[in-house]
KEKE-3310 file (N, C-alpha, C; in steps of 0.2 Angstrom, whole numbers, plus 5000, padded with zeros to 4 digits):
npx = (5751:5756:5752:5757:5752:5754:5764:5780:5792:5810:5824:5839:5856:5872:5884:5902:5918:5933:5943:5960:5972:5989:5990:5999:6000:6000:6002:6003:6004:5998:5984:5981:5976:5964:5967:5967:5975:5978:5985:5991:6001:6002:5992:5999:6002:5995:5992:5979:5979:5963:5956:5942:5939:5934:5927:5924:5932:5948:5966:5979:5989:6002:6006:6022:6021:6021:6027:6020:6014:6001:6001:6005:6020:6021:6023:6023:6023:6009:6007:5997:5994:5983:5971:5954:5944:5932:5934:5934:5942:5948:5957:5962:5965:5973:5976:5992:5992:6001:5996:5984:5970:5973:5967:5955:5955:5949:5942:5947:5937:5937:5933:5942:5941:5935:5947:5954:5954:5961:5972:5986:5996:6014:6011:6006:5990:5987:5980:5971:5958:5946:5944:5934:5922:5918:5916:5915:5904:5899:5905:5916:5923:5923:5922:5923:5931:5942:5950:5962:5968:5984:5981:5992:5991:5995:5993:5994:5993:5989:5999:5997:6001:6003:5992:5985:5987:5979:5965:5952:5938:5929:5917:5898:5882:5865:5854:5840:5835:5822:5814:5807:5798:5798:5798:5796:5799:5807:5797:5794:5787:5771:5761:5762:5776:5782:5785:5799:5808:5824:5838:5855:5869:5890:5898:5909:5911:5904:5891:5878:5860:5848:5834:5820:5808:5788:5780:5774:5762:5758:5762:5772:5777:5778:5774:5783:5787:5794:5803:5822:5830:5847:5858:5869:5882:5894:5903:5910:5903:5894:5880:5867:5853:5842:5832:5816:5805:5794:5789:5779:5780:5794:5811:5813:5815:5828:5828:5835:5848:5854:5865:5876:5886:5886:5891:5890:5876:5872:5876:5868:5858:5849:5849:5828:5830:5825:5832:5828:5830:5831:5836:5846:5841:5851:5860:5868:5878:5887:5897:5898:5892:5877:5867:5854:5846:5844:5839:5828:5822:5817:5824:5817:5823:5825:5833:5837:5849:5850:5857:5855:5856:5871:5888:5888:5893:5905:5907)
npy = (5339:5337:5344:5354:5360:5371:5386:5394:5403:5403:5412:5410:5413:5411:5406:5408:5403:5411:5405:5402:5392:5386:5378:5361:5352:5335:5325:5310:5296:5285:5270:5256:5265:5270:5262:5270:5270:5267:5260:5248:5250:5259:5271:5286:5295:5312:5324:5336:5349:5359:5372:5381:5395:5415:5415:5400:5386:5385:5382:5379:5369:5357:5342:5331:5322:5303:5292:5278:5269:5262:5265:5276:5286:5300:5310:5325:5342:5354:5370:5380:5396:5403:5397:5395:5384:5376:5376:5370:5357:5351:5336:5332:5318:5314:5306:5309:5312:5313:5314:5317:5325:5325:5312:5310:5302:5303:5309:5318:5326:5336:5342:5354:5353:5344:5334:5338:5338:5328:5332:5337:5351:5350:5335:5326:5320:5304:5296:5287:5289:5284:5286:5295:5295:5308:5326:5338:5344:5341:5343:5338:5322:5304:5291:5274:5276:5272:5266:5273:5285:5293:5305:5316:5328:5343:5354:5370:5386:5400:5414:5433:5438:5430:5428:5435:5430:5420:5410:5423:5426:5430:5446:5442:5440:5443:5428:5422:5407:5396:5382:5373:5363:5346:5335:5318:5309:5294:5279:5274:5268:5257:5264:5278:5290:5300:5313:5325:5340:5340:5353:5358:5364:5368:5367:5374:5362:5351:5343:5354:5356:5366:5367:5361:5354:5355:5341:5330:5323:5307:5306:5309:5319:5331:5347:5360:5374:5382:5396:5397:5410:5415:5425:5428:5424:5416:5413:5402:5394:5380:5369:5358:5348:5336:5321:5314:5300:5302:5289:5284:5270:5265:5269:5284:5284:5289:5298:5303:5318:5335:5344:5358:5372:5388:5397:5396:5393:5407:5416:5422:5426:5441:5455:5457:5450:5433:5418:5404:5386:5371:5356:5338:5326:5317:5300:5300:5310:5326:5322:5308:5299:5301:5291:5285:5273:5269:5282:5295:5309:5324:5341:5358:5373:5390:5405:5420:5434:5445:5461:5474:5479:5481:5472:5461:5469:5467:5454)
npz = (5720:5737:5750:5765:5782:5784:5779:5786:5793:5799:5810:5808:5815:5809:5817:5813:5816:5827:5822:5817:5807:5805:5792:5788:5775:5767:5752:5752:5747:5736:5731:5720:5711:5696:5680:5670:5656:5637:5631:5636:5645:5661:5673:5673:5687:5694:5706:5709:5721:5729:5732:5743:5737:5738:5723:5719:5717:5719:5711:5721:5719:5715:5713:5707:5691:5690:5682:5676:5685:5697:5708:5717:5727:5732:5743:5746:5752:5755:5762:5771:5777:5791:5790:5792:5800:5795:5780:5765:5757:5741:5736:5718:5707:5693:5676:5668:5651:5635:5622:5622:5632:5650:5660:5671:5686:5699:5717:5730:5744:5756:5772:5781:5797:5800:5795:5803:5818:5821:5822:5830:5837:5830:5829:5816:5810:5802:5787:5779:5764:5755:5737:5727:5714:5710:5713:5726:5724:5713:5698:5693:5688:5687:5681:5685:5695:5708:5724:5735:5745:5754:5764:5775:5789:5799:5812:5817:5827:5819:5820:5821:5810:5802:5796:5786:5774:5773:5763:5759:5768:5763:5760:5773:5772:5772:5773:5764:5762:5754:5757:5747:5736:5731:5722:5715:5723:5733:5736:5751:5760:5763:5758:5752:5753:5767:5768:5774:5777:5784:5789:5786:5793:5788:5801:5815:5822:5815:5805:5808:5813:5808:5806:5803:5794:5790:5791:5780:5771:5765:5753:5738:5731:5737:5746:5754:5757:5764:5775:5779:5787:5785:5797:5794:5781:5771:5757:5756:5765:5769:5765:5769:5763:5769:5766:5772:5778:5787:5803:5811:5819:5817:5812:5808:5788:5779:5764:5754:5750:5746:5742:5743:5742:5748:5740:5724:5726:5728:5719:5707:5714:5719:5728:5732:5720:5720:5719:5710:5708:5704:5710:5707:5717:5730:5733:5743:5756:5757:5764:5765:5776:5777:5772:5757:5749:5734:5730:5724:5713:5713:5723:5724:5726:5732:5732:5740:5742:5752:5749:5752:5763:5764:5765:5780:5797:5807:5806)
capx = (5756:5753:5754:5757:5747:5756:5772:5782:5799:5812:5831:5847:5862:5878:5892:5907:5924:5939:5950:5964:5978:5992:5991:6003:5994:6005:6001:6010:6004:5992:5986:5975:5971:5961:5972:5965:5979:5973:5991:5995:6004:5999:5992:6004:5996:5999:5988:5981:5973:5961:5955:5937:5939:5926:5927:5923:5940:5954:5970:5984:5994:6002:6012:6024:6021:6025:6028:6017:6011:5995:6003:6013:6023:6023:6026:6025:6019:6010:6006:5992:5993:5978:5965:5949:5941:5927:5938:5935:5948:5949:5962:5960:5969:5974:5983:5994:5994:6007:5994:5976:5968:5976:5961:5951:5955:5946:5945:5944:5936:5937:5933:5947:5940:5936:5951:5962:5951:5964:5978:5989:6002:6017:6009:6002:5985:5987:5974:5968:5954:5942:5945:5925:5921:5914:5920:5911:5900:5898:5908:5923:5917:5925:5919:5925:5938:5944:5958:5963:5972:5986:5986:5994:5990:5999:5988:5998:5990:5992:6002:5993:6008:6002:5983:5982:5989:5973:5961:5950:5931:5921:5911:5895:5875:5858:5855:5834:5836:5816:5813:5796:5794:5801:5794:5796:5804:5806:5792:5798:5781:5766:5756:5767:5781:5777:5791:5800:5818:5831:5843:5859:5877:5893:5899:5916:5908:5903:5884:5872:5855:5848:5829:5816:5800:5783:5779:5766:5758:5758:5764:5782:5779:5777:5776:5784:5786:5795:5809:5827:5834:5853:5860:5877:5884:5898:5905:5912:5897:5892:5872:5863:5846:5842:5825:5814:5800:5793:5787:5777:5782:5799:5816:5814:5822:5833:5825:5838:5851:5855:5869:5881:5890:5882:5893:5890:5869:5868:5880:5864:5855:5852:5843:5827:5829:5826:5836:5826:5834:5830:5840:5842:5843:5857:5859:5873:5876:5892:5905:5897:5888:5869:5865:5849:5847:5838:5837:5827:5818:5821:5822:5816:5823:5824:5837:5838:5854:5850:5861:5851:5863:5879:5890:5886:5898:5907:5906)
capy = (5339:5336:5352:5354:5364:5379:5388:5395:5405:5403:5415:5406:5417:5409:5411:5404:5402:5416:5403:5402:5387:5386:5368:5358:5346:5332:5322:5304:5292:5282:5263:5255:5267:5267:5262:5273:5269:5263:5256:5244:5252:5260:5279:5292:5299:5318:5326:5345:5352:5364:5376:5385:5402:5417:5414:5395:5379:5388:5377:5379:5365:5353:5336:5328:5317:5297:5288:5269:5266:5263:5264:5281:5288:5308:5315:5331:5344:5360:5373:5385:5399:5405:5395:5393:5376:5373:5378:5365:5357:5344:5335:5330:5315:5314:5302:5313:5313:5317:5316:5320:5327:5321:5310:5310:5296:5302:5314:5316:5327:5336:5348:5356:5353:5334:5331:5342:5336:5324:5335:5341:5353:5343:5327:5326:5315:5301:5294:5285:5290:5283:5290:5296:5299:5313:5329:5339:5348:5335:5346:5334:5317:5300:5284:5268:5278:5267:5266:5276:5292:5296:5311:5318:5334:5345:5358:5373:5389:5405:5420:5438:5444:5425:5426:5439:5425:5413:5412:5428:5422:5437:5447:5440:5443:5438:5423:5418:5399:5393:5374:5374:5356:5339:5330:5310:5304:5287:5277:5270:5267:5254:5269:5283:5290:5303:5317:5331:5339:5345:5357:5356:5369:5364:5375:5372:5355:5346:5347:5358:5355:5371:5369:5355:5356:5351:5334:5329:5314:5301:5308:5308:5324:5337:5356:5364:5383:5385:5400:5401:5418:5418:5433:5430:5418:5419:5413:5394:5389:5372:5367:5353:5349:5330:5322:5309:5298:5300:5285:5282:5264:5263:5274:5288:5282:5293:5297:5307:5323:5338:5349:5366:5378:5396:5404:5394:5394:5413:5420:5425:5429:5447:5455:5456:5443:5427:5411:5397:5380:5361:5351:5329:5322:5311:5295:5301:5318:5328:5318:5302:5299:5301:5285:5283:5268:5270:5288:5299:5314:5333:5347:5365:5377:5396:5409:5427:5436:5451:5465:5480:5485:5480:5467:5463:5472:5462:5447)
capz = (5724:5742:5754:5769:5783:5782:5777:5789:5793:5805:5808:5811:5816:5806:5823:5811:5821:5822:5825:5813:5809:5801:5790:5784:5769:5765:5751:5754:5741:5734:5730:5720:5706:5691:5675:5660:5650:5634:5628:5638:5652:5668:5673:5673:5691:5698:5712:5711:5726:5727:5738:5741:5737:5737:5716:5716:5718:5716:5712:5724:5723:5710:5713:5702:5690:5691:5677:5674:5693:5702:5717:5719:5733:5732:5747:5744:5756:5754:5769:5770:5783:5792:5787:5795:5802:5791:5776:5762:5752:5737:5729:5712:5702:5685:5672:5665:5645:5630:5616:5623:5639:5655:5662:5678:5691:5706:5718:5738:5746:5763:5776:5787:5802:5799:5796:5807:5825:5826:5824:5837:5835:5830:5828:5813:5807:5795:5786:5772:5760:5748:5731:5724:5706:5710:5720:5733:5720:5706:5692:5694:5687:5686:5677:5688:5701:5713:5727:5740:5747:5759:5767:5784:5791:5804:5812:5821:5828:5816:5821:5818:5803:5794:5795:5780:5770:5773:5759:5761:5769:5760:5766:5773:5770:5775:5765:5762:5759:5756:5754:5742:5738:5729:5716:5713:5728:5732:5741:5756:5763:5762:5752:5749:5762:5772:5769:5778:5777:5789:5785:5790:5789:5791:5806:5817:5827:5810:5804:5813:5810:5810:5805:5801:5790:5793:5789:5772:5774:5762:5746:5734:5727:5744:5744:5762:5757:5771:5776:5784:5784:5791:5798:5791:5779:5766:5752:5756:5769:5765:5766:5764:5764:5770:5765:5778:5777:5793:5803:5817:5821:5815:5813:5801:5784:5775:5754:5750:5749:5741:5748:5740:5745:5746:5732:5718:5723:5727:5716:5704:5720:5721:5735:5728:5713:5722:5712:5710:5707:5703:5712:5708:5726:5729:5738:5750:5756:5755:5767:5765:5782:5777:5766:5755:5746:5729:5731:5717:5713:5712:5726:5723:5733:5733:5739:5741:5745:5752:5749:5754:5770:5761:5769:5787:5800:5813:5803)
cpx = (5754:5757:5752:5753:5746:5763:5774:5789:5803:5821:5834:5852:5868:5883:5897:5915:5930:5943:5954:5970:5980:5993:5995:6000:6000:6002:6006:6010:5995:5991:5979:5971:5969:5966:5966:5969:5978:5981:5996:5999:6000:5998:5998:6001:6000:5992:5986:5977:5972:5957:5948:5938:5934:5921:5926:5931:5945:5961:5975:5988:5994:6006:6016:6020:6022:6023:6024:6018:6003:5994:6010:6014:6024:6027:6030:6018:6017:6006:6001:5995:5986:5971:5959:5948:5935:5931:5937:5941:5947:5955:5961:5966:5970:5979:5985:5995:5998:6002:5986:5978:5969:5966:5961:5952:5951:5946:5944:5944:5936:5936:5938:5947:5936:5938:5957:5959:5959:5972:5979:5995:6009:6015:6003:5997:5987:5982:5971:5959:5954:5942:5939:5928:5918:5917:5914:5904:5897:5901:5915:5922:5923:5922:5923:5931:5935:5950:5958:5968:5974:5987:5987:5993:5993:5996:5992:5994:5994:5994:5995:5995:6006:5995:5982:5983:5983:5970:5955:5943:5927:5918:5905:5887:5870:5858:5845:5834:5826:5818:5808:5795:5800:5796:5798:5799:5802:5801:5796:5793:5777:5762:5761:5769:5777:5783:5792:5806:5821:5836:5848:5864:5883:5897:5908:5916:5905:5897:5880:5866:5852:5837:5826:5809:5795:5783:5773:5766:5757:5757:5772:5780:5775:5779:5776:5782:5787:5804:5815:5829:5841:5856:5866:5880:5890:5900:5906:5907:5891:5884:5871:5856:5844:5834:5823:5809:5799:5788:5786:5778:5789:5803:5813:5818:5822:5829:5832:5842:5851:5860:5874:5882:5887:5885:5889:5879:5867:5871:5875:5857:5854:5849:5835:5821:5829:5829:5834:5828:5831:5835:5839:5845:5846:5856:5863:5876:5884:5898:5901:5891:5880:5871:5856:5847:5840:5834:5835:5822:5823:5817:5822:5817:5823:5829:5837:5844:5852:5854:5858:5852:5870:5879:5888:5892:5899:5907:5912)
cpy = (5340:5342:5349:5359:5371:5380:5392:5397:5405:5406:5412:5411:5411:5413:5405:5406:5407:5411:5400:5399:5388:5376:5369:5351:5342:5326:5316:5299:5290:5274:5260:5258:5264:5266:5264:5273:5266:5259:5251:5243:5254:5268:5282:5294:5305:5319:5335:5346:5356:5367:5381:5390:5409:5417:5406:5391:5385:5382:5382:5374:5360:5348:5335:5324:5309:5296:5281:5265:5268:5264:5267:5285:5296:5311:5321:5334:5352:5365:5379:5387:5402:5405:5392:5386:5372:5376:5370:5364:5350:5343:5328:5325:5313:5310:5309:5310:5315:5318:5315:5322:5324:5318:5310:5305:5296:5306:5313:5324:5329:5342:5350:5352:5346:5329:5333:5340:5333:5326:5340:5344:5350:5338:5327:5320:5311:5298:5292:5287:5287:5286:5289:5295:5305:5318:5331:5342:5344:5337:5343:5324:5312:5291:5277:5272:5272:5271:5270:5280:5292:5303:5312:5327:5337:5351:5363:5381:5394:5410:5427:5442:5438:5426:5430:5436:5418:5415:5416:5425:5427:5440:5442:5444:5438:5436:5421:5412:5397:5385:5373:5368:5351:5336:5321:5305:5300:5284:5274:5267:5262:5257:5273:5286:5296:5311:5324:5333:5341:5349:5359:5363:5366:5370:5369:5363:5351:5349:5349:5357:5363:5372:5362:5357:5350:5345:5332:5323:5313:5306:5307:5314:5331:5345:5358:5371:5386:5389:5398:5405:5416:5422:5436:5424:5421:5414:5404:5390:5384:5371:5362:5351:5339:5328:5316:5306:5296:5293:5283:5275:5261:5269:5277:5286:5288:5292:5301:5314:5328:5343:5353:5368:5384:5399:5400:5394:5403:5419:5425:5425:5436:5449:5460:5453:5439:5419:5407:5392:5373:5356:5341:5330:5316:5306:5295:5310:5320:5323:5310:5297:5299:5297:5286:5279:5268:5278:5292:5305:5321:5338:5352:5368:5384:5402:5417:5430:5443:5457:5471:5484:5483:5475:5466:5466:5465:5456:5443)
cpz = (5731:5748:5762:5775:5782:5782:5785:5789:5800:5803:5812:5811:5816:5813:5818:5816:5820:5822:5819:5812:5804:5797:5784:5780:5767:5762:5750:5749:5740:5733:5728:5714:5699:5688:5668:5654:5643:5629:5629:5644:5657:5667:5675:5680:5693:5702:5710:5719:5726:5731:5737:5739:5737:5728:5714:5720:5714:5716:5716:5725:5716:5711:5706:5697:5690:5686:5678:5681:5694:5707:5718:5724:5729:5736:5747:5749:5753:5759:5766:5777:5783:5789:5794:5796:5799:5782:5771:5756:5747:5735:5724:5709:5697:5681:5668:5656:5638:5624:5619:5631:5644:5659:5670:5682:5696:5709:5727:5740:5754:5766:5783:5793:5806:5800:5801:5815:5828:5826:5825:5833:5836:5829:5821:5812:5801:5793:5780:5770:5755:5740:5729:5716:5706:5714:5721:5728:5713:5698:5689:5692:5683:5685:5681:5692:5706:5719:5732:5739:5750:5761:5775:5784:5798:5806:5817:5823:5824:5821:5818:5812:5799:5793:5789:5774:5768:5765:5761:5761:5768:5764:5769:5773:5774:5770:5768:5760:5760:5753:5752:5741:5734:5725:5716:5716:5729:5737:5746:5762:5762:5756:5749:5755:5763:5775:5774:5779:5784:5787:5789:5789:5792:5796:5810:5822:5822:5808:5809:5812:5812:5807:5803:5798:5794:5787:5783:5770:5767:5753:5744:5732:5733:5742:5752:5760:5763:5772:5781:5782:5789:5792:5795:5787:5774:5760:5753:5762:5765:5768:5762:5769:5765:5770:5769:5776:5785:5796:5810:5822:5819:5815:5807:5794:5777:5766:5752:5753:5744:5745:5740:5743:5744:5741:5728:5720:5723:5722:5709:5707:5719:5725:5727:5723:5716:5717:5713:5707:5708:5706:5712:5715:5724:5735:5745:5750:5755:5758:5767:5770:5782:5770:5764:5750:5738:5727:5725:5717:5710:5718:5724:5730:5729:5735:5737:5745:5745:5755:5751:5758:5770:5768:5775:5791:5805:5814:5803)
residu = (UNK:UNK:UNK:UNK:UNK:UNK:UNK:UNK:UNK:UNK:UNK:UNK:UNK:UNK:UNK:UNK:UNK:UNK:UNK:UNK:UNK:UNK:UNK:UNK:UNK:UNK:UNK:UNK:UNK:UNK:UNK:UNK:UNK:UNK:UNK:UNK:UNK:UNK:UNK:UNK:UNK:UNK:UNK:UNK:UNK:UNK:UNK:UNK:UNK:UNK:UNK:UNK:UNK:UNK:UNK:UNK:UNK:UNK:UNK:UNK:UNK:UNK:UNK:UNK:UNK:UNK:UNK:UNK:UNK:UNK:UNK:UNK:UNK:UNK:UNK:UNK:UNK:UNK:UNK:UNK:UNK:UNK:UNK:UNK:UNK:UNK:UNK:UNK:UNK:UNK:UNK:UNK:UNK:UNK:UNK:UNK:UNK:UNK:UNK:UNK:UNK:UNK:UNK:UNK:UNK:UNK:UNK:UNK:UNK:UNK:UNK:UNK:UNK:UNK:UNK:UNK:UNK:UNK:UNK:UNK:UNK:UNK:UNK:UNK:UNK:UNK:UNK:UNK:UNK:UNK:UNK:UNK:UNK:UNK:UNK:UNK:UNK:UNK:UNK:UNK:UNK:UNK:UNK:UNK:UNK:UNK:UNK:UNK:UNK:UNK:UNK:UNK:UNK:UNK:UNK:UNK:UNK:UNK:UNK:UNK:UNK:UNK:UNK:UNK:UNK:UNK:UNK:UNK:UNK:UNK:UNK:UNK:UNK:UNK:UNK:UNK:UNK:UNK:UNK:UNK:UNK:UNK:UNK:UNK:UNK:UNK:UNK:UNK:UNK:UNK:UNK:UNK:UNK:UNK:UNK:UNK:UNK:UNK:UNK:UNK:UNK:UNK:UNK:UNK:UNK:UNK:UNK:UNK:UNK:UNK:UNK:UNK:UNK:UNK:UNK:UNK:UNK:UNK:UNK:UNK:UNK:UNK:UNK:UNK:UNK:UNK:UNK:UNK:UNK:UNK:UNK:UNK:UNK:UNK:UNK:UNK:UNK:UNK:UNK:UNK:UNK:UNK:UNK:UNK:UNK:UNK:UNK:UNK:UNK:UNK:UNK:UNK:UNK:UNK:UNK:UNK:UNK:UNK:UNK:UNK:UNK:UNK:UNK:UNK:UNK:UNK:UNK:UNK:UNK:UNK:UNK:UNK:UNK:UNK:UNK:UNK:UNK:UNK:UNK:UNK:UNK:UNK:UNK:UNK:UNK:UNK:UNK:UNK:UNK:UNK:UNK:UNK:UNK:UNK:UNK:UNK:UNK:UNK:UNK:UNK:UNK:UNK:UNK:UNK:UNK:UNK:UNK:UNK:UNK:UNK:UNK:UNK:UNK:UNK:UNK)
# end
């Protein structure tokens, strides 16, 4: 495994946003979907959406039904109070079923603050989405989704009597994130590439880069062993880890992703017990935006939650 010169650590202070909207989610229709129907007709399609919570996708939300269309009008709204600006939200599509499992169509995810930029009080955002096979976490999984998504969003400044109604942002903790190495990434080199990650969070102004490793020449299976501690993080703060092949003569080209959300990697964290994890690297990162073509391997990372002065204060 190809090492690099030395390890190193570096602290990031997580400043997440108090600022707290009241949104109105309106799902409008659709066009385009798959047909998993195996009798001839058409999907039955409904909608749920789902909400991060400090327990993992909580559902809060469930459209009708429509009967034998690929191309159905909902317009059905559902209103969150006191929701933050990096708040991630999915919504899930399903053929609905009478004699087995309602099936998987598709799903679209999104981050609040992504999509609320362009909405003004009053004036809500419209905007068509790509329907994935896949949601934001990869738990959620669809074999030929297609089609698109409408929704509109309405974005209004909360009150101080609605805010206790938002979904509750957990306490928060020092979080030890190490990035240790990767095995069998993809050559993108003459000899072999020349790796090194960035690490990114999603914060109120998109992604933040908030650290960079040293660089390991001409190898696909690199070891950094390198630390970020941050000071404060909680439960739905989103991370991802973006992999490079640096290049002296040319732009850096993108090998690969691996991105999660803190609960679901540190929830067997303890302060401590460090929880070490294999990660496959993907070809496109969480919202789409970082492409790598032929992307493969596995990242090893590391995390310690350490609990040892309870929650942080003034988080």
């Amino acid at each position: 495994m190809g090492c690099c010169q030395s390890s190193k650590s570096v602290n990031y202070a997580l400043t997440t946003t108090a600022r707290e909207f009241n949104i109105n989610l309106k799902i409008v229709e659709a066009k385009g979907l798959l047909n998993s129907d195996a009798c001839g007709g058409k999907s039955d399609p409904y909608c749920k959406v789902f909400v991060l919570g400090p327990n993992g996708w909580q559902l809060v939300y469930k459209t009708k039904i429509l009967s034998n269309t690929l191309d159905p009008v909902w317009n059905e709204s559902v209103t969150f109070p006191g929701v933050v600006e990096c708040q991630a939200f999915e919504v899930r599509i399903y053929d609905s079923d009478t004699m087995s499992d309602d099936e998987p169509l598709g799903a679209v995810p999104l981050f609040m603050d992504k999509f609320a930029n362009t909405a003004k009080s009053g004036k809500p955002a419209d905007q068509w989405f790509m329907i994935k096979g896949t949601n934001m976490d990869g738990e959620f999984k669809t074999e030929g989704a297609k089609g698109e998504l409408r929704l509109q969003i309405k974005k209004e400044n909360a009150t101080s009597d609605q805010k206790a109604a938002a979904p509750a942002p957990g306490e928060k903790y020092k979080i030890n994130l190490k990035v240790l190495s990767a095995t069998d990434l993809v050559n993108s080199d003459m000899c072999k590439s020349d790796p090194y990650c960035k690490v990114f969070v999603l914060g109120v102004d998109g992604w933040n880069k908030v650290h960079k490793t040293n660089i390991c020449n001409n190898t696909c299976n690199p070891s950094w062993d390198e630390e970020i501690v941050f000071e404060g993080t909680h439960y739905c703060q989103a991370v991802e880890v973006r992999i490079y092949d640096s290049d002296l003569l040319d732009d850096d080209q993108p090998l690969g992703s691996v991105h999660f959300f803190m609960d679901k990697f540190a929830k067997t964290a303890m302060s401590g017990k460090p929880d070490d994890q294999t990660f496959v690297i993907k070809g496109k990162n969480m919202d789409g935006e970082f492409e790598a073509e032929g992307a493969k391997g596995k990242l090893r990372l590391q995390i310690l939650k350490d609990t040892s002065e309870g929650p942080l204060r003034g988080a």
